[in-house]
Biopython code that builds the backbone (N, CA, C, O; Angstrom):
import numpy as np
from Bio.PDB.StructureBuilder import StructureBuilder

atoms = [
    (1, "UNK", "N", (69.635, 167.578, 127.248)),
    (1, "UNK", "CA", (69.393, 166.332, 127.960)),
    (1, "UNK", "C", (68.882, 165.261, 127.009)),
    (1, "UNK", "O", (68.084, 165.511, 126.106)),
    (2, "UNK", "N", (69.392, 164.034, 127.262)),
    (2, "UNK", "CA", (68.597, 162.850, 126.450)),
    (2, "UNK", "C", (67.334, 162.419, 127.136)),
    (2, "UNK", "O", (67.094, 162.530, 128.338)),
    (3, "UNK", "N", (66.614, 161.949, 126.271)),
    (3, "UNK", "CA", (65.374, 161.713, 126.775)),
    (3, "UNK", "C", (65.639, 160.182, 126.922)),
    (3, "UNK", "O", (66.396, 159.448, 126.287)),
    (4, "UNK", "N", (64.512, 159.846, 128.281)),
    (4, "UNK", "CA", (64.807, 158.552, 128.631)),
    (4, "UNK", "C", (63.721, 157.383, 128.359)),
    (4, "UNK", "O", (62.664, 157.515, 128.976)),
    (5, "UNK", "N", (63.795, 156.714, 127.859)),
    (5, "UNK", "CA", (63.197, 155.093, 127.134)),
    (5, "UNK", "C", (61.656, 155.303, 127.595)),
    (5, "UNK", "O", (60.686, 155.310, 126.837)),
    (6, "UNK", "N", (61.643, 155.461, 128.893)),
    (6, "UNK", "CA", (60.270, 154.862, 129.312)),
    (6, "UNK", "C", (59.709, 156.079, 130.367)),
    (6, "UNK", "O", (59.132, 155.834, 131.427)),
    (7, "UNK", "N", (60.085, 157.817, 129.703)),
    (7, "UNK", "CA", (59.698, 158.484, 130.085)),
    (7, "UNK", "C", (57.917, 158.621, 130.086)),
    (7, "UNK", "O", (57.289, 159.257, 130.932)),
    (8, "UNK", "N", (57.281, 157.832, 128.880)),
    (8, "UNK", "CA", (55.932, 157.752, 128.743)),
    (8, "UNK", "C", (55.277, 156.803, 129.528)),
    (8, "UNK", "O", (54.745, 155.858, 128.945)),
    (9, "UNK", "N", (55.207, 156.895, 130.998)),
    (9, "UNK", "CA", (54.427, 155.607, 131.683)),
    (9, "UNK", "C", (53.075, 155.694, 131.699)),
    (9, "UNK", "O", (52.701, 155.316, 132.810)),
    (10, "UNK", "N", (52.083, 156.030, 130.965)),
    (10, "UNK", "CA", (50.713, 155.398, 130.249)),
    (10, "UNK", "C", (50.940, 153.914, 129.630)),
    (10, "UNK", "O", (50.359, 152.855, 129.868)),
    (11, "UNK", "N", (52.193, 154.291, 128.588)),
    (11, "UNK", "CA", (51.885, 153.022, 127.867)),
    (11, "UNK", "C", (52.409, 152.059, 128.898)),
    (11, "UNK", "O", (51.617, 151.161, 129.186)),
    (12, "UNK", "N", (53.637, 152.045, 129.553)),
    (12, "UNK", "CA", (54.393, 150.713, 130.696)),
    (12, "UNK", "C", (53.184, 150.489, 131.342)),
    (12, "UNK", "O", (52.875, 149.297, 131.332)),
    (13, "UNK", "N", (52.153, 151.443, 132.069)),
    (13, "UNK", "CA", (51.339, 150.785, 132.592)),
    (13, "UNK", "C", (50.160, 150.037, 131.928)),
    (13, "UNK", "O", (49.531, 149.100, 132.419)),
    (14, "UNK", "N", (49.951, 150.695, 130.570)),
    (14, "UNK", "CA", (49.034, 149.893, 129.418)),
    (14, "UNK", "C", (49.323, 148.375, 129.415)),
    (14, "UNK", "O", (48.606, 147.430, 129.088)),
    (15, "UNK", "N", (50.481, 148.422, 129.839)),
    (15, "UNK", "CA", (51.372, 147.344, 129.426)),
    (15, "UNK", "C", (51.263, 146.055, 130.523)),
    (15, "UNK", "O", (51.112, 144.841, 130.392)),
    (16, "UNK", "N", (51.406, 146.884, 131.564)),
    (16, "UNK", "CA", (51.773, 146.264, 133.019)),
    (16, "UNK", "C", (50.518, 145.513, 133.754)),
    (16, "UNK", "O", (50.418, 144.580, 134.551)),
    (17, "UNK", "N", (49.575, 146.425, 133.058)),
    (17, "UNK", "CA", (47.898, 145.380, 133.413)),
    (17, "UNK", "C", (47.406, 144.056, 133.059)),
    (17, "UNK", "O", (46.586, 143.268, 133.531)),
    (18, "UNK", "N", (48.249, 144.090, 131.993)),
    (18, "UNK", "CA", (48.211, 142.575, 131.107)),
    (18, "UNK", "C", (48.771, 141.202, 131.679)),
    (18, "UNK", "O", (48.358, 140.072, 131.942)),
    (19, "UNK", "N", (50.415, 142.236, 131.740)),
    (19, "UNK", "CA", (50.851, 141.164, 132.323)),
    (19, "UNK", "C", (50.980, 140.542, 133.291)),
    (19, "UNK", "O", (51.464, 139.410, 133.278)),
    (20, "UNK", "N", (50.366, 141.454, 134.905)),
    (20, "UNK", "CA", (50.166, 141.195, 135.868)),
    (20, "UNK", "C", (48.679, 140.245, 136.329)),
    (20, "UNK", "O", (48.522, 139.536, 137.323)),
    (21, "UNK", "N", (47.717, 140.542, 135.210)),
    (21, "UNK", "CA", (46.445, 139.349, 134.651)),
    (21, "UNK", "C", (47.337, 137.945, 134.170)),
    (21, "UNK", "O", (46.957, 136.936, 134.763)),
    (22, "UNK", "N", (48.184, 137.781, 133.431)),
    (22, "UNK", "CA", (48.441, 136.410, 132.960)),
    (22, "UNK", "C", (49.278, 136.098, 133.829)),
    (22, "UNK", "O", (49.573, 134.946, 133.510)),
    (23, "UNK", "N", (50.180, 136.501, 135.212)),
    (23, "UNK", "CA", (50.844, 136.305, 135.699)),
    (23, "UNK", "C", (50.372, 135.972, 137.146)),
    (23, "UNK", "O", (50.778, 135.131, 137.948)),
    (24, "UNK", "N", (49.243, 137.036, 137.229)),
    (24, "UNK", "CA", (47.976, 135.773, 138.432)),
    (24, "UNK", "C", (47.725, 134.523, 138.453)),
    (24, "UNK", "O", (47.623, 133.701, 139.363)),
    (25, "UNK", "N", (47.593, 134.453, 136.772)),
    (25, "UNK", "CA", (46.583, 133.308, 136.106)),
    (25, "UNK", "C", (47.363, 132.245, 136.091)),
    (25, "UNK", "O", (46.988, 131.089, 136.287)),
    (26, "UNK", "N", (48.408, 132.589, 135.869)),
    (26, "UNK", "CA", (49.625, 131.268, 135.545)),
    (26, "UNK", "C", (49.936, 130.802, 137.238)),
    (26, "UNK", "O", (49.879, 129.638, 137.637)),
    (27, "UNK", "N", (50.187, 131.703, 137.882)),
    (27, "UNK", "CA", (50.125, 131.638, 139.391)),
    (27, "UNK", "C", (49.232, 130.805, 140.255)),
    (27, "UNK", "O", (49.524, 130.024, 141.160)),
    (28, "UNK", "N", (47.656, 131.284, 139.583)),
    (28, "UNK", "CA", (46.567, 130.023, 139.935)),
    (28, "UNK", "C", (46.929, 128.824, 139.389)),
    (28, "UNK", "O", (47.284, 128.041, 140.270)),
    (29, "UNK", "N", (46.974, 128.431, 138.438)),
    (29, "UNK", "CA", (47.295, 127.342, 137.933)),
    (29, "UNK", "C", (48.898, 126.508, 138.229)),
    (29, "UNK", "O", (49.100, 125.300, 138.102)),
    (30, "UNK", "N", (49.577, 127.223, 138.515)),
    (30, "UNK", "CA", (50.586, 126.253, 139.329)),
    (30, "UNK", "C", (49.923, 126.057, 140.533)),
    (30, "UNK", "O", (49.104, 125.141, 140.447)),
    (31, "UNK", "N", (49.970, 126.511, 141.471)),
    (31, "UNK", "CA", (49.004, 126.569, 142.620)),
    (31, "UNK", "C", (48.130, 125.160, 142.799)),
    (31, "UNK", "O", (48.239, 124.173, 143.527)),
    (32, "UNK", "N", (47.272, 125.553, 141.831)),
    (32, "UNK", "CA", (46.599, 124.195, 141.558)),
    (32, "UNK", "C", (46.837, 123.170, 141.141)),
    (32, "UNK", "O", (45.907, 122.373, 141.017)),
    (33, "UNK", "N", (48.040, 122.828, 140.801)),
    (33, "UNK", "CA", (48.603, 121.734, 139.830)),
    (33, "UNK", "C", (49.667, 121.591, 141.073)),
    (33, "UNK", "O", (49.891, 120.382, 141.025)),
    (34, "UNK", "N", (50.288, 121.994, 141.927)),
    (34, "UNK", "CA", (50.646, 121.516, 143.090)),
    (34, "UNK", "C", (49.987, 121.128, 144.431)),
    (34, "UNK", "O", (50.468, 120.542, 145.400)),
    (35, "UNK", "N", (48.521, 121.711, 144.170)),
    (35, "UNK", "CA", (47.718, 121.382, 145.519)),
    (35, "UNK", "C", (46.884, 119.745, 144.571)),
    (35, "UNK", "O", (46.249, 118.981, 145.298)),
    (36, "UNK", "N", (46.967, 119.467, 143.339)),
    (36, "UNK", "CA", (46.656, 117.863, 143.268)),
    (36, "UNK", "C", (47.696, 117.371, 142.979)),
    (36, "UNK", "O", (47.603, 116.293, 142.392)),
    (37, "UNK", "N", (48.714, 117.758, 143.171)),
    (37, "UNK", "CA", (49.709, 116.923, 143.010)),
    (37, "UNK", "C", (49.621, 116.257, 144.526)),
    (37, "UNK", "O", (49.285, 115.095, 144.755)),
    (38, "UNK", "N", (50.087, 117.481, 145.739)),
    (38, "UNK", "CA", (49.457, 117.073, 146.982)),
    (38, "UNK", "C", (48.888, 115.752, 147.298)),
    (38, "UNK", "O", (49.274, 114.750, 147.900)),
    (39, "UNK", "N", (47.509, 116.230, 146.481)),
    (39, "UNK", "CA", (46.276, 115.548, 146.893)),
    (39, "UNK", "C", (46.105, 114.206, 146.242)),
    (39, "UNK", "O", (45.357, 113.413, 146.814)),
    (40, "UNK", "N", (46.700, 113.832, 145.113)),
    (40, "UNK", "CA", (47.278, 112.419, 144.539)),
    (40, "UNK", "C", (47.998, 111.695, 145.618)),
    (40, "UNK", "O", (47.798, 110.540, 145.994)),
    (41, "UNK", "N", (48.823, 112.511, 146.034)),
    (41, "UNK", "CA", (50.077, 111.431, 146.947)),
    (41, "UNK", "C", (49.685, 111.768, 148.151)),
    (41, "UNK", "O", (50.642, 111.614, 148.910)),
    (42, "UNK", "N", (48.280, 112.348, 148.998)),
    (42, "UNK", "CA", (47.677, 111.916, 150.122)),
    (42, "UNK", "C", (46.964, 110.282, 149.996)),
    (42, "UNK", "O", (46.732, 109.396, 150.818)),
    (43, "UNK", "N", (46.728, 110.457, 148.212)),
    (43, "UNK", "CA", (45.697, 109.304, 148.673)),
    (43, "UNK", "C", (46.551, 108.225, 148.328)),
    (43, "UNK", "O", (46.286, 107.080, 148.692)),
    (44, "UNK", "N", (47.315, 108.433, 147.816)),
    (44, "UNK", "CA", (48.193, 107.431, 147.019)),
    (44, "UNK", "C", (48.743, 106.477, 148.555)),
    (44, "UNK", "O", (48.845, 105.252, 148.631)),
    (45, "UNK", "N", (49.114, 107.800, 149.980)),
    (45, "UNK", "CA", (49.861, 107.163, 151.231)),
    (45, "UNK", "C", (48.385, 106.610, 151.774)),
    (45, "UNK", "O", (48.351, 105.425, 152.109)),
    (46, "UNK", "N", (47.381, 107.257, 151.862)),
    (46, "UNK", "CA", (46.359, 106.782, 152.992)),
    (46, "UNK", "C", (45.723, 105.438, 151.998)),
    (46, "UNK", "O", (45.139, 104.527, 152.584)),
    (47, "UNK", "N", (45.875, 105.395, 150.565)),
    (47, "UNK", "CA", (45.500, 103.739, 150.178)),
    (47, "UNK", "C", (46.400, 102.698, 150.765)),
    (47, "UNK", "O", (46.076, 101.892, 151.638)),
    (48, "UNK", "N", (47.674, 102.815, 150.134)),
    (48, "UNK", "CA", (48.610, 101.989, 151.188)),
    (48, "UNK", "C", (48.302, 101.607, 152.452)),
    (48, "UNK", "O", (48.155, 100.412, 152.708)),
    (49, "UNK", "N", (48.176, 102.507, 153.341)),
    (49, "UNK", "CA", (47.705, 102.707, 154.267)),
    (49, "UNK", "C", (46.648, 101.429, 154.993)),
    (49, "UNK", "O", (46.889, 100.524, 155.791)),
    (50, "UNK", "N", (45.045, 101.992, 154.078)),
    (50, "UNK", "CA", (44.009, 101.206, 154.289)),
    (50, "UNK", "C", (44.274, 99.457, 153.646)),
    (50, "UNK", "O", (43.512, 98.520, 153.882)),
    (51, "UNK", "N", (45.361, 99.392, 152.931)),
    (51, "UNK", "CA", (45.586, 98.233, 152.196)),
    (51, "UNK", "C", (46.310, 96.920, 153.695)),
    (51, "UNK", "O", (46.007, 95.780, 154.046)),
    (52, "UNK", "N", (47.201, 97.817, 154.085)),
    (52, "UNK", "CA", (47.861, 97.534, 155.437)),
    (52, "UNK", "C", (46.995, 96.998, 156.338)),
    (52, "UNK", "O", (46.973, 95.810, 156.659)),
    (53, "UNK", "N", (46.145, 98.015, 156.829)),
    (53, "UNK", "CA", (45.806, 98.169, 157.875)),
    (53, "UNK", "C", (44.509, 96.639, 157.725)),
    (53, "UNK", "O", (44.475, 95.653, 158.460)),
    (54, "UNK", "N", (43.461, 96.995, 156.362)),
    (54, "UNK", "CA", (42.326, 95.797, 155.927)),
    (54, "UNK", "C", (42.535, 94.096, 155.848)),
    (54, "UNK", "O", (41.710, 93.185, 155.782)),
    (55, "UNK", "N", (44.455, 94.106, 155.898)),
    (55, "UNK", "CA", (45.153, 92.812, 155.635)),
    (55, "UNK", "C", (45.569, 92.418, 154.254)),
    (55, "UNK", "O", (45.899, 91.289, 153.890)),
    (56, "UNK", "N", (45.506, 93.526, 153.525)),
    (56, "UNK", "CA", (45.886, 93.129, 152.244)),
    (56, "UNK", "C", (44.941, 92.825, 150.851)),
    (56, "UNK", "O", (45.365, 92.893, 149.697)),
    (57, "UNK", "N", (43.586, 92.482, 151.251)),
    (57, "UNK", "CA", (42.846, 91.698, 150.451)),
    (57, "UNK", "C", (42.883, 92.895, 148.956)),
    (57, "UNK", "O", (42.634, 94.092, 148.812)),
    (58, "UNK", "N", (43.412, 91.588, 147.902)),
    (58, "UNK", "CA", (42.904, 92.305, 146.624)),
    (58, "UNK", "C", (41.852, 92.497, 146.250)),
    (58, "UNK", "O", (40.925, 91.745, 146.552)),
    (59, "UNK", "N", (41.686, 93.668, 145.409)),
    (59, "UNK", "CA", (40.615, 93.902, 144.976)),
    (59, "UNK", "C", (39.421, 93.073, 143.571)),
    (59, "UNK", "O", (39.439, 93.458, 142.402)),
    (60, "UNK", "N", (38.677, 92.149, 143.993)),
    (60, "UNK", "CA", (38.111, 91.088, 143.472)),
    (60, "UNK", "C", (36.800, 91.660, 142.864)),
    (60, "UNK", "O", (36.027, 92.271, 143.602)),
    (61, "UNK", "N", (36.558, 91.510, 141.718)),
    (61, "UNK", "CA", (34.917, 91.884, 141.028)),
    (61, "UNK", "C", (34.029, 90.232, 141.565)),
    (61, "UNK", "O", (34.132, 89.018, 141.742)),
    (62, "UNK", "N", (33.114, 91.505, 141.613)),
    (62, "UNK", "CA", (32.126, 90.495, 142.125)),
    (62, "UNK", "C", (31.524, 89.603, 141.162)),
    (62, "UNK", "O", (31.671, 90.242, 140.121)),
    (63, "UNK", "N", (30.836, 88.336, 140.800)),
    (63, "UNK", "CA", (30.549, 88.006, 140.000)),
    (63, "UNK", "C", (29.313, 88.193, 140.180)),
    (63, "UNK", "O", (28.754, 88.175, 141.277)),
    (64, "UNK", "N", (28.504, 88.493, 138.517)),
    (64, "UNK", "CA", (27.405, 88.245, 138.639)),
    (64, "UNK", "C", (26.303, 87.325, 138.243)),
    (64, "UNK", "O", (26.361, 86.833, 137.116)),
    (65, "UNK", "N", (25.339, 87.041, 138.998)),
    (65, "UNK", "CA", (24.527, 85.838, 138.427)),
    (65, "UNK", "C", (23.889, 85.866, 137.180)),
    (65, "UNK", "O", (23.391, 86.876, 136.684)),
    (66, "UNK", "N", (23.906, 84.813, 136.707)),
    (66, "UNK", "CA", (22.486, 84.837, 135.892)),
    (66, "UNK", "C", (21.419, 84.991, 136.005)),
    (66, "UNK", "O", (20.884, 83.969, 136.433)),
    (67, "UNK", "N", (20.526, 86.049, 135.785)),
    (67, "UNK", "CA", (19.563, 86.027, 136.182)),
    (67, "UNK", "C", (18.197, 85.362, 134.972)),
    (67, "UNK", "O", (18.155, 86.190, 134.062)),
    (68, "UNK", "N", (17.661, 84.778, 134.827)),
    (68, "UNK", "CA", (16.858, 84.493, 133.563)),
    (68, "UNK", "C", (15.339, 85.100, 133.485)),
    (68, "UNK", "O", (14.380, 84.756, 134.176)),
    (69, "UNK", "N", (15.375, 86.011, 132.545)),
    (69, "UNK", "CA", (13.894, 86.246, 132.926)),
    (69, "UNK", "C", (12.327, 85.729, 133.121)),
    (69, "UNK", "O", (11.464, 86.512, 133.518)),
]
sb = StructureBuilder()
sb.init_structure("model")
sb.init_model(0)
sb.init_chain("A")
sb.init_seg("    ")
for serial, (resi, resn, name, xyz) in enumerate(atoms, 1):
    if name == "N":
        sb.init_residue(resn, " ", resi, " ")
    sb.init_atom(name, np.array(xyz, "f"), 0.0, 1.0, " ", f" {name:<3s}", serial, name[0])
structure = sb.get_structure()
């Protein structure tokens, strides 16, 4: 009989712990990089939104006085 490739499963699973850790990890991190992607273009619609709804007014810095001591 020939012996077969990956008759030794210690090491596949030596193996398989690793990559199922960086493959969580990468998993979290898309995850998260689609839940602010999300969360950018909630606020991105509900600014519009409040821009609408307030009448438009741009956003103006206030000036400040002189004050002299």
């Amino acid at each position: 009989m020939c012996p077969i490739a990956l008759q030794d499963y210690a090491g596949v699973k030596l193996l398989l712990i690793p990559l199922a850790i960086v493959a969580f990890v990468l998993f979290l991190l898309v995850l998260g990089a689609i839940g602010l992607a999300i969360s950018f273009a909630i606020f991105y619609v509900f600014g519009g939104a409040w821009r609408l709804v307030s009448g438009g007014i741009p956003w103006r810095r206030r000036q400040r006085r002189d004050v002299s001591p």
